[in-house]
C-alpha positions in Angstrom: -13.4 -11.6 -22.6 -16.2 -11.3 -20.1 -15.9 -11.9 -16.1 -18.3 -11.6 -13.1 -17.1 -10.2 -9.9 -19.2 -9.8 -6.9 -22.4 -9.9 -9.9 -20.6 -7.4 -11.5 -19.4 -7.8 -15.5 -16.2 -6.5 -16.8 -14.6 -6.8 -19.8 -11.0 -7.3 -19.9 -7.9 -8.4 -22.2 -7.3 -12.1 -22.4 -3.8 -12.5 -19.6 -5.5 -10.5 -17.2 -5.6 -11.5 -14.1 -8.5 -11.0 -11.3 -7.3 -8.8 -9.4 -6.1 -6.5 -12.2 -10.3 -7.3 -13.6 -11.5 -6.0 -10.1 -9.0 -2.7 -10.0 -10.7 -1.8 -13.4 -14.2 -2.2 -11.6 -12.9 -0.3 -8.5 -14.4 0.2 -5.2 -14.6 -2.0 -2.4 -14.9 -5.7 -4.3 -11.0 -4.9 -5.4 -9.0 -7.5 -3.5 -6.4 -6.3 -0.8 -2.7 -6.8 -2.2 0.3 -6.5 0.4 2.3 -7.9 -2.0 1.5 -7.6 -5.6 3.1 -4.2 -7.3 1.9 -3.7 -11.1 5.2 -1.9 -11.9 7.1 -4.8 -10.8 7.6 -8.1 -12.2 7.3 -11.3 -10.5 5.9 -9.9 -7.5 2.2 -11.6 -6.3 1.2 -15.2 -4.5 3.1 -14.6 -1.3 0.9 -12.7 1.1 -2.1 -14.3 0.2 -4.5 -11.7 1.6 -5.6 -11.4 -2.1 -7.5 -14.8 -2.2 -11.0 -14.9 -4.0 -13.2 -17.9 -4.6 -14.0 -18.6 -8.3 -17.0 -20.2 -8.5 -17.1 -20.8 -12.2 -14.2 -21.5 -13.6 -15.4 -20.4 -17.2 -18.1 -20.5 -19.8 -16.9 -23.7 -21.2 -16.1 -25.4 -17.8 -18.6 -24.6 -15.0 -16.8 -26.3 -11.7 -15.9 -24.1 -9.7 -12.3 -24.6 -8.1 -12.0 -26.6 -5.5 -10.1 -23.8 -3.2 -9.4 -20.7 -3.1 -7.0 -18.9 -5.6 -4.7 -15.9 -5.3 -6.5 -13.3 -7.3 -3.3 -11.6 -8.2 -1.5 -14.7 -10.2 -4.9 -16.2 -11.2 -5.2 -15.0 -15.3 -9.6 -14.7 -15.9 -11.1 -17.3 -18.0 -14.1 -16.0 -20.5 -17.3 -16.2 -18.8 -15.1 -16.7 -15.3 -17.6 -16.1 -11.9 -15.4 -14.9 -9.4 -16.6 -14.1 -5.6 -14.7 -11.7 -3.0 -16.9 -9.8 -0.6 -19.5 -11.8 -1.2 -18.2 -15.0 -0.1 -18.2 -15.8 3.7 -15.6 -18.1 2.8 -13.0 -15.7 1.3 -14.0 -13.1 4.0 -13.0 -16.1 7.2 -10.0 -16.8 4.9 -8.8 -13.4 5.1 -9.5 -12.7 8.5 -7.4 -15.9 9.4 -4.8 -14.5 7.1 -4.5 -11.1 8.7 -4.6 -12.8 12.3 -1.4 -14.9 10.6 0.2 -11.8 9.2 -0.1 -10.2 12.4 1.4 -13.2 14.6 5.2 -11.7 14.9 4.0 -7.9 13.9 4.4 -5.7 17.1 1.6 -3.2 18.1 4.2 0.0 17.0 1.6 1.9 15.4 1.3 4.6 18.7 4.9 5.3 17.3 5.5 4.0 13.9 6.1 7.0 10.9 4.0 4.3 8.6 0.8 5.0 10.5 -2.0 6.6 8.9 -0.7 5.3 5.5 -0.1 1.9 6.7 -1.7 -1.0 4.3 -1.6 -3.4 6.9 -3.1 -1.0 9.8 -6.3 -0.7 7.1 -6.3 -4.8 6.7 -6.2 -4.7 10.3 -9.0 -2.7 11.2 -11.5 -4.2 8.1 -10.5 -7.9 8.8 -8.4 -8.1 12.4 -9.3 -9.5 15.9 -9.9 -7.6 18.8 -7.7 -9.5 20.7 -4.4 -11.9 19.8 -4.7 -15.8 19.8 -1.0 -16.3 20.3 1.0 -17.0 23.6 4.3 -17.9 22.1 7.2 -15.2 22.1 7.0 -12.7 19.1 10.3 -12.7 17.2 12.5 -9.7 17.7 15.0 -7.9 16.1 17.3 -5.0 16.7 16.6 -1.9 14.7 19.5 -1.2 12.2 20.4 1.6 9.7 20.9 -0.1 6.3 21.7 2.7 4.7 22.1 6.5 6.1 18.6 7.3 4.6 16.8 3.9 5.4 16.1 2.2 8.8 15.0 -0.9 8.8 12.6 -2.3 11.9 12.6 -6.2 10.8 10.1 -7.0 13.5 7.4 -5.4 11.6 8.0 -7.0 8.0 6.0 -9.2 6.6 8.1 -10.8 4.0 6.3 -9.6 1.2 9.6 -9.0 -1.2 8.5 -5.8 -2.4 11.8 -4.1 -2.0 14.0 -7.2 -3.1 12.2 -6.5 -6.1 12.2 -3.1 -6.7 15.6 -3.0 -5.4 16.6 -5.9 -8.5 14.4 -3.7 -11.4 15.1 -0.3 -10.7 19.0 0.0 -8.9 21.5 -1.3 -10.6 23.0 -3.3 -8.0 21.0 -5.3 -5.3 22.6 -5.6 -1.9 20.1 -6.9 -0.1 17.4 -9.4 0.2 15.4 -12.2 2.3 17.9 -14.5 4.5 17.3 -17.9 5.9 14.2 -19.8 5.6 11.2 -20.2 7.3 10.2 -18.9 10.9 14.1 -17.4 10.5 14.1 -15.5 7.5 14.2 -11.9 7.6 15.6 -8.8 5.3 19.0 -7.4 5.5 22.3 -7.1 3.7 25.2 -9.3 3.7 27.9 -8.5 6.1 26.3 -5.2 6.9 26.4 -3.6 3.3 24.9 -0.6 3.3 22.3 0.5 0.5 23.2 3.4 -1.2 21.5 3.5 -4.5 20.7 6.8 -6.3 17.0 5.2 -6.5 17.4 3.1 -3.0 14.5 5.5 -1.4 11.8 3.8 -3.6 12.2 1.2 -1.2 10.5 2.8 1.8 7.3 4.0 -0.9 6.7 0.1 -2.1 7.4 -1.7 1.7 3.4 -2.1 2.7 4.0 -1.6 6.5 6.4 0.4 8.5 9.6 -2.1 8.2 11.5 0.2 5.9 11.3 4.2 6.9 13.0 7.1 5.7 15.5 8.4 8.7 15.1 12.3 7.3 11.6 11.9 8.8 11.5 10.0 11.7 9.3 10.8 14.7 8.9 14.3 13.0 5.3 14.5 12.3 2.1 12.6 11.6 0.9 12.2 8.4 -2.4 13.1 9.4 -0.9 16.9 10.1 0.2 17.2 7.0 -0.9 18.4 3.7 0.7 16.7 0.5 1.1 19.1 -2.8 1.3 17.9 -6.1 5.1 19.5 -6.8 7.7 19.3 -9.5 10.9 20.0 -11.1 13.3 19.7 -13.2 15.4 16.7 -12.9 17.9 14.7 -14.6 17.6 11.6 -13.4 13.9 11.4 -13.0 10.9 12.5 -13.8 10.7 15.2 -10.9 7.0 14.5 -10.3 6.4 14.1 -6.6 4.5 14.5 -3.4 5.6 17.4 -0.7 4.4 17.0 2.4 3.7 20.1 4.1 3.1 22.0 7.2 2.9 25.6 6.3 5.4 26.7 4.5 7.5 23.7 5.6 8.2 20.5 3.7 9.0 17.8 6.1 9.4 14.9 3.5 9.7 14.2 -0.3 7.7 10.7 -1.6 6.8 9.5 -4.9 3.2 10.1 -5.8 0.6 7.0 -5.5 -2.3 5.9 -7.6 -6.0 5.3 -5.6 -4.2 1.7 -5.3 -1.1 2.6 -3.3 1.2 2.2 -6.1 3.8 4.7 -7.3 2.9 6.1 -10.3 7.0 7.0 -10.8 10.0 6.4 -9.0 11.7 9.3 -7.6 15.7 9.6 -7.1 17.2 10.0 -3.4 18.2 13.7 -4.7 14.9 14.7 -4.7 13.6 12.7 -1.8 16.3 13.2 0.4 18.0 16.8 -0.2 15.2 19.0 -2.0 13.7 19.9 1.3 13.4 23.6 0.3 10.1 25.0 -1.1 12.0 26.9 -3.5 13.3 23.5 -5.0 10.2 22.9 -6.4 6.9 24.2 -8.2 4.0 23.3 -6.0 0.9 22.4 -8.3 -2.0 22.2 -5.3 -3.0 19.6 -2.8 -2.9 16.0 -3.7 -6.4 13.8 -3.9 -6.2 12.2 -0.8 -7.1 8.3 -0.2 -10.0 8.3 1.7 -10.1 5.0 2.9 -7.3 5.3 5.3 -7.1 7.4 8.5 -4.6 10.2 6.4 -7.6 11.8 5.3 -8.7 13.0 8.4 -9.3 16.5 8.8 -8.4 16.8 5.1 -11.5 18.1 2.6 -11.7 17.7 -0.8 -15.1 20.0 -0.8 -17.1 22.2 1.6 -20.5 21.5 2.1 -22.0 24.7 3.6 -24.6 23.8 6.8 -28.1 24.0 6.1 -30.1 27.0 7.4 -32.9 25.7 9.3 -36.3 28.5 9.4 -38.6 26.9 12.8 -41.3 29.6 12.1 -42.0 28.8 8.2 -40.8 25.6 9.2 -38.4 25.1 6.0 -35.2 23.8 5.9 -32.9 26.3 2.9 -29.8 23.9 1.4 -26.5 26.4 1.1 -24.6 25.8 -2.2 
C-alpha cells in the first residue's frame, strides 16, 4: 500500500505503522521516538513526542482525524496523507511535549556521561525553550547503584519503559520496573534487589537519556573524545559484534552497536561490556559511521575535503581532490 508523508510517497507492507513508513523514507520527516524500540515488543504510545497529524485518513475515507495520532502505534491506511514537519500543529505539539518531558528533568548535561549521545539533549535543542515555564519544586531522587555495573539517576528518567522491557525480553528474570502511579512513579527494584543479569548492560544502551549509566565509565571521558571502532570476537553467549570506544590505544567502554536510528542492532552480554577492556580482547575492524545529527560527531570526519587553492594573478580558483 501507498502513503504520503510530508508529500513524499512510500510504499510499505500492510501493518506498518507511520513511523516505521517514515524510517524507510529517512531524513529529517522521520518522527522523534523516546520511547518506541523495533526490537522490542509492546513498547510505543507513552512519550508522545512521536505525534503526526494525518490529514487523510485513507483513499476510501478522506477525513482527516480529528487529533493528533502517535505515529509509532498508528498502522498506515492505503492512500493515508500523513503530515510531520510540515504541520505547525504537530511542530507546537512537540515543542509543548518536550517543555513537559523536561518539567522534572535536571539541567545535568555539564556532567552527565549520556551527553553528546543523549536523545533527549537533541529533542531539546530542535524543539525546547530557552527558558523554563515552571516554578514548582522539581522532583528529586537520591542516586543509587542497582546493580554494581548500573547507576541509576531517577531524576533524569522519563518514564519511557524501555528497560522494563528489555529487561522482560532479553533477561530471564526481571527485577525491576515502574513503581507507584502518577507524579510518584519512578524505576527501581523491590526491596533494593540488585540487577545482575548476564545481559542487564543492554539496559543502559536502550534508556534514551542519562537515567541508567554504566558505573565502569563514569565521569571518565566525553564521548566527543572518543573514537568508536567497529570490533569483534568470539563469544559464546552473543554475537560478539560491538562498539569500542577509544582514545589511543585505550578502550574506555564496551556498547552494543546502533543503527542511524539509535537502536541496537544486537545485544551484547555484560562479559563483553563490562570486562573485555583490553585491546587484545578483540579484533578492531575501523572506525564506526558516526550519527551526525548529534553533537558526538564533532571533530570526527568521515572524509577530507582538501582546501581550495586560490591563484589572485590569473584570478582562478583550482578545486583539490
Amino acid at each position: 500500500m501507498k502513503v504520503t508523508i510530508d508529500e513524499i510517497i512510500v510504499e510499505v507492507e500492510e501493518g506498518t505503522t507511520i513511523l516505521e513508513a517514515a524510517r524507510k523514507i529517512g531524513g529529517k520527516i522521520v518522527p522523534p521516538a523516546m520511547c518506541f524500540y523495533s526490537k522490542l515488543k509492546g513498547t510505543g504510545g507513552k512519550c508522545r513526542t512521536c505525534l503526526v497529524k494525518v490529514a487523510q485518513s485513507s483513499a476510501k475515507d478522506p477525513r482527516p482525524l480529528p487529533k493528533l495520532v502517535a505515529s509509532c502505534s498508528t498502522p498506515v491506511q492505503e492512500g493515508m496523507v500523513v503530515q510531520n514537519i510540515t504541520s505547525q500543529e504537530v511542530l507546537d505539539a512537540r515543542k509543548a511535549i518536550v517543555e513537559f518531558l523536561l518539567i522534572n528533568h535536571p539541567l545535568d548535561c555539564p556532567v552527565c556521561d549520556q551527553a553528546g549521545e543523549c536523545d533527549l539533549q537533541d529533542l531539546s535543542f530542535k524543539h525546547g525553550m530557552v527558558e523554563t515555564r515552571s516554578t514548582e519544586v522539581r522532583r528529586e531522587f537520591p542516586v543509587i547503584d542497582i546493580g554494581n555495573k548500573i547507576k541509576l539517576h531517577m531524576n533524569r528518567c522519563i518514564l519511557c519503559y524501555r528497560c522494563v522491557f528489555a529487561a522482560n525480553q532479553i533477561t530471564d528474570h526481571r527485577v525491576h520496573g515502574v513503581l507507584y502511579r502518577g507524579d510518584t512513579a519512578e524505576i527501581s527494584t523491590y526491596i533494593q534487589n540488585v540487577i545482575g543479569n548476564d545481559f542487564s548492560g543492554n539496559l543502559i544502551d536502550v534508556c534514551p537519556v542519562g537515567a541508567l549509566t554504566d558505573r565502569t565509565f563514569r565521569f571518565k571521558s566525553r564521548v566527543w573524545f572518543l573514537n568508536p571502532m567497529n570490533a569483534h570476537r568470539e563469544c559464546s553467549h552473543c554475537s560478539g559484534k560491538v562498539t569500542a570506544w577509544m582514545y589511543g590505544n585505550e578502550i574506555y567502554r564496551i556498547t552494543g552497536r546502533k543503527d542511524q536510528f539509535g537502536e541496537l542492532e544486537d545485544f551484547i552480554c555484560n562479559e563483553c561490556r563490562f570486562d573485555k577492556k583490553d585491546p587484545a580482547d578483540w579484533i578492531i575492524e575501523g572506525p564506526r559511521k558516526i550519527r551526525r545529527q548529534s553533537v558526538i560527531s564533532a571533530n570526527h570526519y568521515e572524509k577530507l575535503i582538501k582546501p581550495s587553492i586560490i591563484h589572485p594573478i590569473e584570478g582562478t580558483t583550482e578545486q583539490q581532490g
